[in-house]
DRENKOL-317476 format. One record per residue: residue number from 1; residue in three letters; chain; x, y, z negated of N, C-alpha, C, O in turn. Coordinates in steps of 0.001 Angstrom, whole numbers, plus 524288, in hexadecimal, padded with zeros to 5 digits. Layout:
<pts>
> NUM,ALA,A,X,Y,Z,X,Y,Z,X,Y,Z,X,Y,Z
...
</pts>
This chain:
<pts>
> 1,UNK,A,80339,7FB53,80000,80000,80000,80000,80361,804E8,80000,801D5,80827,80332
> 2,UNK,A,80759,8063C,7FD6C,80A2E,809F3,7FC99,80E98,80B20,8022A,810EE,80F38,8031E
> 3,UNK,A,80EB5,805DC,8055A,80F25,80641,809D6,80D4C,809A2,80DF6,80F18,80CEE,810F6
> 4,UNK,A,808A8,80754,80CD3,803EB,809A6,80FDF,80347,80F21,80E8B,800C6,811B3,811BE
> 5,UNK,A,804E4,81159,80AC3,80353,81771,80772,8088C,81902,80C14,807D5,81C4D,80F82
> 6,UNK,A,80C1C,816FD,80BA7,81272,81A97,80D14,810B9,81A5B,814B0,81172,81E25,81790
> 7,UNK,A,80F34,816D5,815F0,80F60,817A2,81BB3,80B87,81A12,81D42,80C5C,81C5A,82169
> 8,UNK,A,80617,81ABD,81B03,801A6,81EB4,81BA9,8043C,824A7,819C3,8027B,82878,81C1A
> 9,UNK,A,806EC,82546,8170A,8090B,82A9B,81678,80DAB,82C45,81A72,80DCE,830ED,81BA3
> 10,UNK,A,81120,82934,81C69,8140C,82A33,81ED8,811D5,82A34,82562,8142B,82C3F,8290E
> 11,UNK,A,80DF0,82805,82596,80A66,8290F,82AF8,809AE,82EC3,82A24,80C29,83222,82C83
> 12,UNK,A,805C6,82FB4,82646,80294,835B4,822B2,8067C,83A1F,824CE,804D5,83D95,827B4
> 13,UNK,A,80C9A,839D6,822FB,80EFE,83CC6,82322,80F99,841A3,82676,80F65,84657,8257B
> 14,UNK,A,81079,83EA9,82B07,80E5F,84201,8315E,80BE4,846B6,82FDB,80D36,84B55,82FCB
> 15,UNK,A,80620,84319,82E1B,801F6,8465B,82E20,800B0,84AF9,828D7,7FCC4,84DB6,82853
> 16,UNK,A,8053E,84AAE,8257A,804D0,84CB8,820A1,800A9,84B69,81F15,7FD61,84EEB,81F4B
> 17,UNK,A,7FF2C,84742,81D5D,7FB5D,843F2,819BF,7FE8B,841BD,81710,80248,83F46,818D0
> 18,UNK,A,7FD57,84269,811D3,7FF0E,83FDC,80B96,7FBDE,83A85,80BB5,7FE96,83694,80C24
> 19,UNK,A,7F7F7,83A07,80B78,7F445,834E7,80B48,7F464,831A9,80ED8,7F2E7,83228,81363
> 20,UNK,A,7F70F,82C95,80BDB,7F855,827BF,8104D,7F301,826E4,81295,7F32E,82678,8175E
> 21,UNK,A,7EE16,8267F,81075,7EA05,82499,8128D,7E877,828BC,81707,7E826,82755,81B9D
> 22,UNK,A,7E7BC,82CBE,815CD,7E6B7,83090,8194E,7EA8D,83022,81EE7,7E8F6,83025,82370
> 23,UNK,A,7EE6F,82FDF,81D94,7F2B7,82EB4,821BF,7F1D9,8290F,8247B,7F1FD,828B0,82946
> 24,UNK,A,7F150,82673,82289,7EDFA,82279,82477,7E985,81F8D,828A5,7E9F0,81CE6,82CA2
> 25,UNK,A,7E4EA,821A1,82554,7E1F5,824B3,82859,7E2E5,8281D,82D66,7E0AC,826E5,8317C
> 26,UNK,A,7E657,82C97,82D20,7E7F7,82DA2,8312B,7EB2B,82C10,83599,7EAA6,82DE6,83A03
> 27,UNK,A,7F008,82705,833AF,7F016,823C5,837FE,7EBC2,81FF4,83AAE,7EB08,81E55,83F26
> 28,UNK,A,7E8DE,81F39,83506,7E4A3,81D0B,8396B,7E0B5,81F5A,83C80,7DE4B,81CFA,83FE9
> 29,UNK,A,7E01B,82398,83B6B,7DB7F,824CF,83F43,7E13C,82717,843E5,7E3A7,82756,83FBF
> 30,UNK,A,7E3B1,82823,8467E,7E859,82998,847AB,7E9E9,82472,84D29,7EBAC,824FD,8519A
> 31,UNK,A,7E7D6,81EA0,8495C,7E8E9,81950,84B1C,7E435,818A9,84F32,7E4B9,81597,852DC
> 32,UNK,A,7DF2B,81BDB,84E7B,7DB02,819FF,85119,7DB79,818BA,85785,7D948,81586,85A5D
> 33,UNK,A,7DFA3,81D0E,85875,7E16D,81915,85FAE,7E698,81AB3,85EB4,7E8FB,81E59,85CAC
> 34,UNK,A,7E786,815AD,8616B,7EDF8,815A3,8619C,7F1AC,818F9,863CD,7F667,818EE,862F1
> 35,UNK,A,7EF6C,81BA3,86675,7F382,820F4,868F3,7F63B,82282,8646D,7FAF1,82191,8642A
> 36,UNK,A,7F3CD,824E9,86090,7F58F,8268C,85C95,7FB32,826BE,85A14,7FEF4,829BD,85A3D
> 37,UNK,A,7F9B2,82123,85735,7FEC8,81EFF,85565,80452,81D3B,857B9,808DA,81CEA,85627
> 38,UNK,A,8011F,81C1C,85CF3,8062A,81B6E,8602E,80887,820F5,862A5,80D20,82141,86407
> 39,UNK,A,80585,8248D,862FB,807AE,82969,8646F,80AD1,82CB3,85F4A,80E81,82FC7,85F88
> 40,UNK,A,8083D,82B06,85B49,80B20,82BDF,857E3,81146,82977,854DA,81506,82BF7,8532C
> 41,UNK,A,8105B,82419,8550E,8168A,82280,856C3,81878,82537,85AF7,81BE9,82882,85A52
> 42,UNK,A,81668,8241A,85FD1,81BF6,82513,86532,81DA3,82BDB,8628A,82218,82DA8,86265
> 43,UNK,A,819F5,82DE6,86128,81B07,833C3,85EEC,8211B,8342B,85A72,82551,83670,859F3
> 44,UNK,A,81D8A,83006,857F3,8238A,82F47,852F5,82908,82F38,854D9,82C8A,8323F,8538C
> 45,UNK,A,8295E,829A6,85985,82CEB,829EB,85D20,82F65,82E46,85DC0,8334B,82FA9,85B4C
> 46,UNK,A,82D3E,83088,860FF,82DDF,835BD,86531,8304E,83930,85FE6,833D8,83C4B,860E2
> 47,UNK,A,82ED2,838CB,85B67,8316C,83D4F,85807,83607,83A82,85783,83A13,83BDF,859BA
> 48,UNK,A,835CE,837F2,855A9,83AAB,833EE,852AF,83F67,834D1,85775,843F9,835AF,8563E
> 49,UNK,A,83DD6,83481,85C48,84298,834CF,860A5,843BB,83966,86148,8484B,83AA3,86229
> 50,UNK,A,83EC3,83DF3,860E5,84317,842DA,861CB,84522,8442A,85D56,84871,84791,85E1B
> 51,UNK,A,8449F,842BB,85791,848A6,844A3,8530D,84BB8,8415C,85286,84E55,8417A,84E7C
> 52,UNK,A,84CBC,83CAB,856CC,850E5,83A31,856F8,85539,83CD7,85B26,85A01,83C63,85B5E
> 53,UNK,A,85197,83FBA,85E4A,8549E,84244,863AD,85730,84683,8621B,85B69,847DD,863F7
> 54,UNK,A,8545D,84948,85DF7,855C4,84ECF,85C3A,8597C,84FCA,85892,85C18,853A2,85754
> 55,UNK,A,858D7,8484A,85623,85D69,848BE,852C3,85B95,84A8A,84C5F,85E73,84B80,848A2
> 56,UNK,A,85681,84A94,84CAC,85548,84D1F,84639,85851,84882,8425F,85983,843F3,84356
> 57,UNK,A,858E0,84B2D,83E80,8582A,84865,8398F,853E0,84523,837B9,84F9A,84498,839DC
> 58,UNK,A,855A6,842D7,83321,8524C,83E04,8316E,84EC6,841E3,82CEE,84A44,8408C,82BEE
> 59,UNK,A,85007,8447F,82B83,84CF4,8494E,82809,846D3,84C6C,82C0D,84246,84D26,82AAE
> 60,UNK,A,84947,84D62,8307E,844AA,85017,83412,84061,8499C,8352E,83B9C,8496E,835C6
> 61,UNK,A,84305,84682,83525,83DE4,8431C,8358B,83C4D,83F60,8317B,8393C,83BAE,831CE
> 62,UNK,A,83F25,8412A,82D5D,83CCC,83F5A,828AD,83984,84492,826BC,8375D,843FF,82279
> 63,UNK,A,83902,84840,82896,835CE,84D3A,826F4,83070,84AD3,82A40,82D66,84A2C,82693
> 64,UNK,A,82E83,849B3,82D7C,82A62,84902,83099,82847,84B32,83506,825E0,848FA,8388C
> 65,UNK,A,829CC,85172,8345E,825F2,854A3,8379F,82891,85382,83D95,82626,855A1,84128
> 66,UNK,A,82C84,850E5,83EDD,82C33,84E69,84616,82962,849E3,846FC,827B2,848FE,84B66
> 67,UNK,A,828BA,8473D,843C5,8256A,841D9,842CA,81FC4,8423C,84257,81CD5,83EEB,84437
> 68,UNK,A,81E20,84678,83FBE,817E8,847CB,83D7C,81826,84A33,844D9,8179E,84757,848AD
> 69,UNK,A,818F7,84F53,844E7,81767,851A5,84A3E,81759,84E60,84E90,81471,84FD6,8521A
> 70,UNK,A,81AB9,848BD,84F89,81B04,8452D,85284,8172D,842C3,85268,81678,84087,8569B
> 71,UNK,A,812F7,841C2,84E68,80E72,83DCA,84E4A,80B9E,840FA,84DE5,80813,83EF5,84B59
> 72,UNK,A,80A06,846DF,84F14,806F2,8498F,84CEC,8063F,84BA4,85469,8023C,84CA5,856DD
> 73,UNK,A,80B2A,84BA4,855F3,809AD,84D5B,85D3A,808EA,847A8,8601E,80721,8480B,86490
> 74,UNK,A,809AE,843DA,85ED1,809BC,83EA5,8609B,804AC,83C21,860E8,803AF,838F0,8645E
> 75,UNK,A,80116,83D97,85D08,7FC49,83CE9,85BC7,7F8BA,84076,85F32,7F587,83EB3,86253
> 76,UNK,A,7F983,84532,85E61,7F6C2,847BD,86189,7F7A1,8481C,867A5,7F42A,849CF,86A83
> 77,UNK,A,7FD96,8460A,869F1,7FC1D,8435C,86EEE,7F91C,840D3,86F9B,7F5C5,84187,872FE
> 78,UNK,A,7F959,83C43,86BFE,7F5FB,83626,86C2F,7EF5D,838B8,86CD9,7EC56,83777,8705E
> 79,UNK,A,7EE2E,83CB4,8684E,7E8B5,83DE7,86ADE,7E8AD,84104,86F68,7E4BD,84098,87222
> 80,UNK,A,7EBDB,843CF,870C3,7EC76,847CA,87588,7E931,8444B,87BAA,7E62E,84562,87F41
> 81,UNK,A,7ECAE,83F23,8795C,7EDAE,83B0B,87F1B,7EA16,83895,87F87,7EA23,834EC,882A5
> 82,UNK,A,7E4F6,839E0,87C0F,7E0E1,833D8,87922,7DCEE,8348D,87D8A,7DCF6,83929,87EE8
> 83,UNK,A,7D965,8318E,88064,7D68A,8326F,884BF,7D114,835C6,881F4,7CF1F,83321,87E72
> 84,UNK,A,7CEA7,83A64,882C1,7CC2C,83BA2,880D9,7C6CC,83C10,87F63,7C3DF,83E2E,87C36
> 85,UNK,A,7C6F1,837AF,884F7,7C02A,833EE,885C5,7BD0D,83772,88986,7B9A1,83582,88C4A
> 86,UNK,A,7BE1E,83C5B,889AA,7BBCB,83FB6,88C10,7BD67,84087,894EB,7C201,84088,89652
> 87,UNK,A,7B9FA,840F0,8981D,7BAEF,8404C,89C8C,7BF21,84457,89D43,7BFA8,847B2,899DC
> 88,UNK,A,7C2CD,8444C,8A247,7C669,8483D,8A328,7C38C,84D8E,8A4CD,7C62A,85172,8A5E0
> 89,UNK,A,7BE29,84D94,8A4F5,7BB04,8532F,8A80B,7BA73,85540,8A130,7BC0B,8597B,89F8B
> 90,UNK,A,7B7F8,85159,89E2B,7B92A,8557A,89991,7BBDB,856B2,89594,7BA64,8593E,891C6
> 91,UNK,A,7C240,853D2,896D5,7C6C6,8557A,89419,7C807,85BD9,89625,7CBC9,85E42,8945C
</pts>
């Protein structure tokens, strides 16, 4: 259980949520189509290689904020890209 508390908060984090459940919750509704999560990894990726490219320190990505903004624009591609059900005459 206390497992479960540390990896629901460290999901949370991103999102500055304190509450594993809440954070939780928010991966799951987050999980409801898979674009998501997977856009949100390849996102993680994509950070992780350019502060590997750039050369940061282990301090700038133990701070979060290239990691949080990485799942925070990664996501909102994923809905950007989502089909919107609607015909192309009334997009």
């Amino acid at each position: 259980m206390i497992r479960l508390r540390l990896i629901a908060l460290a999901l949370g984090k991103p999102f500055l949520i304190r509450s594993a459940w809440i954070a939780a919750l928010l991966w799951l509704a987050l999980s409801r189509d898979i674009r998501f999560p997977i856009f949100a990894i390849v996102g993680l990726a994509v950070a992780d290689a350019v502060a590997w490219g750039l050369g940061l320190s282990d301090s700038t990505k133990r701070e979060g904020t290239l990691r949080s903004n990485a799942i925070f624009a990664s996501i909102a591609v994923a809905w950007l890209t989502t089909a919107s059900g609607s015909s192309l005459q009334m997009q």
